[in-house]
C-alpha positions in Angstrom: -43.8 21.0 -20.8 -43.2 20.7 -24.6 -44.6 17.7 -26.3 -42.7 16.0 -29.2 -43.9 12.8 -31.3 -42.2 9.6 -30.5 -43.0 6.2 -32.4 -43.5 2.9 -31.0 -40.3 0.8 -32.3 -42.7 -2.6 -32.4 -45.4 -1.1 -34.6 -44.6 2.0 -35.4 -47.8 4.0 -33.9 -46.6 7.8 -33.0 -47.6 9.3 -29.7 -47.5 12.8 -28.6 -45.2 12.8 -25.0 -43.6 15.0 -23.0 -39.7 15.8 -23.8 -39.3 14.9 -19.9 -40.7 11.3 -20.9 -37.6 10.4 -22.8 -35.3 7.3 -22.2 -38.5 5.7 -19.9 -40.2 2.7 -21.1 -43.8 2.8 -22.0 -46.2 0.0 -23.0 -48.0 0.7 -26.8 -51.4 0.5 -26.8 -51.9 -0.4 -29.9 -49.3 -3.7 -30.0 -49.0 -3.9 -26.4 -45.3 -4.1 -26.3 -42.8 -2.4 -24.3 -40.5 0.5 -25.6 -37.8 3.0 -25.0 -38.9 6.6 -26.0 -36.9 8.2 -28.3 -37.3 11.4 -30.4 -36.2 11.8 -33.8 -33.6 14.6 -34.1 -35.7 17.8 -34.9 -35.6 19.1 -38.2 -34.3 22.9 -36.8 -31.4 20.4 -35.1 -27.6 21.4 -36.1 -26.0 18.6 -38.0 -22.8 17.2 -36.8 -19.9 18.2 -39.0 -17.5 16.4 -39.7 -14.1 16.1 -38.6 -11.8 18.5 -40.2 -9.3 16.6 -42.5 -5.6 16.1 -41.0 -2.9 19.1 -42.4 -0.3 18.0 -44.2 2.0 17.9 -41.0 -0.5 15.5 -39.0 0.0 13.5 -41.8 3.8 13.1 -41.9 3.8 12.7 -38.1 1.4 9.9 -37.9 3.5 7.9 -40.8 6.3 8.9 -38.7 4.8 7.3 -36.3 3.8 4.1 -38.2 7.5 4.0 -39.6 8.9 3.6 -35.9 5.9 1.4 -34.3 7.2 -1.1 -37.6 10.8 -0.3 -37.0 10.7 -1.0 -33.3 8.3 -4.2 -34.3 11.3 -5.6 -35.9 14.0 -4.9 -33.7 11.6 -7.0 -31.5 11.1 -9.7 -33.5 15.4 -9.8 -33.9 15.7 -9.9 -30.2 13.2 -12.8 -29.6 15.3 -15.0 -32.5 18.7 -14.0 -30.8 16.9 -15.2 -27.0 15.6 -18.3 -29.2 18.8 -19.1 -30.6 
């Protein structure tokens, strides 16, 4: 089994544990307080990218969209003064 560091979130003291080890709880020895392990993202880890920005098209549609949610909106607003009325 490979070993990674992991940190005690209360104090801060780094360990050496087992990848398998990850997501248990552990007491620190040095604060005495309990923890989740967690290992910092490796520095050989693949960022996320980002999502791709929305064409020109995905744009329109989605204002499209927009313009008839607010159209329809109103219409609905018109009906409940008529039922009021």
């Amino acid at each position: 089994m490979a070993k990674r560091q992991a940190a005690c979130t209360h104090c801060g003291r780094a360990f050496q544990v087992e990848e398998a080890q990850a997501g248990r709880r552990a007491r620190c020895p040095g604060c005495d307080q309990s923890f989740v392990i967690a290992f910092a993202p490796s520095a050989d880890a693949t960022p996320e990218q980002p999502a791709p920005a929305p064409s020109v098209t995905e744009v329109a549609q989605l204002r499209g969209l927009r313009a008839e949610a607010v159209e329809l909106e109103q219409r609905r607003e018109r009906a409940q003064a008529e039922l009021q009325s």
